[in-house]
C-alpha positions as CSV (number, residue, x, y, z in Angstrom):
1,X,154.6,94.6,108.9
2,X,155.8,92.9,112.0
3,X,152.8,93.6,113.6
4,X,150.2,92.7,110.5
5,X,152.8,89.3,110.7
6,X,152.5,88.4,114.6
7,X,148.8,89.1,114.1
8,X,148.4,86.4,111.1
9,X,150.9,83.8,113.2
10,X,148.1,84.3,116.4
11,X,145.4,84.0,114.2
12,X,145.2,80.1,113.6
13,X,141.6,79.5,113.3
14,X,142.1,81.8,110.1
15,X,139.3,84.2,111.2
16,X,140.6,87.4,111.2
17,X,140.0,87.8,114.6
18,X,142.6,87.2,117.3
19,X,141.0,85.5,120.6
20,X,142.2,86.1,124.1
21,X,143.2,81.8,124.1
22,X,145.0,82.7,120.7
23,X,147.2,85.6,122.2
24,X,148.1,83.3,125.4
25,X,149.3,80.8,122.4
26,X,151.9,83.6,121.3
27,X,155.6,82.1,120.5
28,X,158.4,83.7,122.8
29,X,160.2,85.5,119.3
30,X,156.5,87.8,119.1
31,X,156.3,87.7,122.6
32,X,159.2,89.5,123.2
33,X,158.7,92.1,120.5
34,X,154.8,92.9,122.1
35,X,156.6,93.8,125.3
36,X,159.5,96.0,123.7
37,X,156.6,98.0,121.9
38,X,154.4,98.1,124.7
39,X,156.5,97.7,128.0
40,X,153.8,95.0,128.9
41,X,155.1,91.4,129.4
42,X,151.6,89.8,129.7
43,X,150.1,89.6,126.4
44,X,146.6,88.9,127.9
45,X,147.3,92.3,129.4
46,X,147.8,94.2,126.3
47,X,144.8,91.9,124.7
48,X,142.2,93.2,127.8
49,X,143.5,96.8,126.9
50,X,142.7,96.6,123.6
51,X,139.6,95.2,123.7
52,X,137.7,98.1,125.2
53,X,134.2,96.8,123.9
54,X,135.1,93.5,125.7
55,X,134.3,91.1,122.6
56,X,136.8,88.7,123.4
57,X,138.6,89.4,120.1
58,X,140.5,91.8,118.2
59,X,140.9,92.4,114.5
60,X,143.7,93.1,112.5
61,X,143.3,96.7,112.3
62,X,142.4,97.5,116.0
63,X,145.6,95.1,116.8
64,X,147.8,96.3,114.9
65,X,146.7,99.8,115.5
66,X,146.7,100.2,118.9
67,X,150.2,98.5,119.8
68,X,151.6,101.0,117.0
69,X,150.4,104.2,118.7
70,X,150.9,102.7,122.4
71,X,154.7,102.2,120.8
72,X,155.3,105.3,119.0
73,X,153.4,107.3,121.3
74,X,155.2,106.1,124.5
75,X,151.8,106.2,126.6
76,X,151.1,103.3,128.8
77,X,148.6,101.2,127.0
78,X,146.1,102.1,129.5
79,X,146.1,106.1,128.8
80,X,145.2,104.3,125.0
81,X,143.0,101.8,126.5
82,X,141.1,105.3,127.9
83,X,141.6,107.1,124.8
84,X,139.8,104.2,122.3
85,X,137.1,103.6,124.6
86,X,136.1,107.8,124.0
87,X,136.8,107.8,121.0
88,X,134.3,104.9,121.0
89,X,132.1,106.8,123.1
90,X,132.2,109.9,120.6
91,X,131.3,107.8,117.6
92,X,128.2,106.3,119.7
93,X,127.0,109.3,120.7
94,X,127.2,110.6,116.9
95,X,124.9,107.7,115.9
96,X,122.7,108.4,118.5
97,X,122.3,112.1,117.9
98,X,122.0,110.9,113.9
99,X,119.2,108.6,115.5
100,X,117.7,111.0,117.4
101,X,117.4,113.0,114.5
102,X,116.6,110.6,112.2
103,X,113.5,109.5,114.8
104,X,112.4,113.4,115.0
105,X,112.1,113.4,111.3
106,X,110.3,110.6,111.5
107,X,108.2,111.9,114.8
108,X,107.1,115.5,112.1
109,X,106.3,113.0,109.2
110,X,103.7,110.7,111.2
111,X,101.9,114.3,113.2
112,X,101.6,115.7,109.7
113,X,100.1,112.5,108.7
114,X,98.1,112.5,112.0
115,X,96.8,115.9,111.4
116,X,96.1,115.4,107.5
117,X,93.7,112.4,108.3
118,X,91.9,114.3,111.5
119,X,91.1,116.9,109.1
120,X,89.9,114.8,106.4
121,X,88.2,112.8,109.0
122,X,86.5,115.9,110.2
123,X,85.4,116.5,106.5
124,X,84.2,112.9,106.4
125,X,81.9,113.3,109.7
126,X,80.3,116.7,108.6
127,X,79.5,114.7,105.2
128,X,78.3,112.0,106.7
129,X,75.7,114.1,109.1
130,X,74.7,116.2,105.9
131,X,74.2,112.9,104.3
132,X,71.7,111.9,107.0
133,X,70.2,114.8,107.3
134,X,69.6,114.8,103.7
135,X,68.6,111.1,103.6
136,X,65.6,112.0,106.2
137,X,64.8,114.7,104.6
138,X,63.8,112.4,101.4
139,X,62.7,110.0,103.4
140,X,59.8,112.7,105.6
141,X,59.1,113.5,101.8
142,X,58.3,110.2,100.8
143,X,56.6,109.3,103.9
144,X,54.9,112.6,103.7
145,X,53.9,111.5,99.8
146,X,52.7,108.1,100.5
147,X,50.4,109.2,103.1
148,X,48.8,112.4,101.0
149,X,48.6,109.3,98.5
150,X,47.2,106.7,101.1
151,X,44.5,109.3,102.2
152,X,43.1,110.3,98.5
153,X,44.0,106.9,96.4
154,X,42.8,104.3,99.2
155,X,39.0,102.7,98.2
156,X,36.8,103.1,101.9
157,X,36.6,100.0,104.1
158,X,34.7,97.5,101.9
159,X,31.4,95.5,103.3
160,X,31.5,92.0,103.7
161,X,29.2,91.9,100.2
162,X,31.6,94.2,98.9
163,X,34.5,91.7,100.1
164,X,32.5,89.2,98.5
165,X,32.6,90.6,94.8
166,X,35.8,91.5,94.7
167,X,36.5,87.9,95.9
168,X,34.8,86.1,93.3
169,X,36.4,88.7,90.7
170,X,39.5,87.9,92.0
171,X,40.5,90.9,93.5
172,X,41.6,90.4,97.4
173,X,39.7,92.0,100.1
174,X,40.1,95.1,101.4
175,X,42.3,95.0,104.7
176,X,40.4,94.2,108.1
177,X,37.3,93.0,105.9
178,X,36.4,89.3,106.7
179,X,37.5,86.5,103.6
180,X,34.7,85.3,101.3
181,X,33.2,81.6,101.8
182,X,31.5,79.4,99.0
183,X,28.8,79.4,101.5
184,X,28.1,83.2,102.3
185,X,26.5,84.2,99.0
């Protein structure tokens, strides 16, 4: 309770957060109780040793917290200074491992997926060449049928009188034979 209270009395910005400007701001009644707890007169001392990620300001719990156990525990506050910044350590190095893990997960999911469309890709080529092989097939066929057609439904080169007739019938002359005139007759 002292502690939570000498927190709240640093803490006049109201944030929940005491800064390293707040804690030099500490009144001589708190001061004095800090350094019986801690055996540390500075207060910017026992701030810097509690603020092992160096954020430049503590929160209630980590403050309160970590003067109890330096007072309780009679260890200097830099054997708990070493001993928050592994425990620190420990809980990174779980998230990263959870990461890791996590990012393996993820690794398995996008081969399978990587595998899964080579495979239908695969599937997709070999259709597509049996589609073109089947598309030239019909189209040898057809070419095939419209020359057997060409050779036995085709009329014979026409003459020019021929051309003529079928002119003046309306019919259109026969390829390569010369166009009708009013004149030729």
């Amino acid at each position: 309770r002292e502690l939570r209270r000498i927190f709240l009395n640093l803490d006049e910005d109201g944030s929940g957060k005491v800064s390293k400007d707040e804690i030099q701001s500490i009144g001589e009644h708190d001061k004095k109780i800090l350094t019986r707890l801690t055996n540390i007169s500075n207060p910017v001392d026992i701030f810097n040793a509690l603020d092992v990620n160096e954020l430049g300001e503590l929160d209630i719990e980590h403050f309160c917290s970590g003067i109890w156990e330096v007072a309780i525990s009679k260890v200097p506050i830099e054997m708990k200074r070493m001993e928050i910044q592994v425990n620190d350590l420990h809980h990174t190095l779980g998230r990263a491992l959870d990461e890791q893990k996590f990012f393996r997960q993820e690794q398995e999911t996008f081969q399978r997926q990587q595998s899964k469309f080579l495979e239908e890709q695969a599937a997709f080529r070999k259709a597509q060449i049996t589609f073109r092989e089947e598309v030239r097939g019909k189209l040898a066929c057809i070419y095939s049928t419209l020359q057997d057609c060409s050779a036995t439904c085709s009329l014979p080169p026409a003459s020019p009188s021929q051309a003529s007739s079928r002119a003046s019938n309306g019919h259109a002359p026969a390829s390569g034979a010369p166009a009708a005139t009013a004149g030729n007759g």
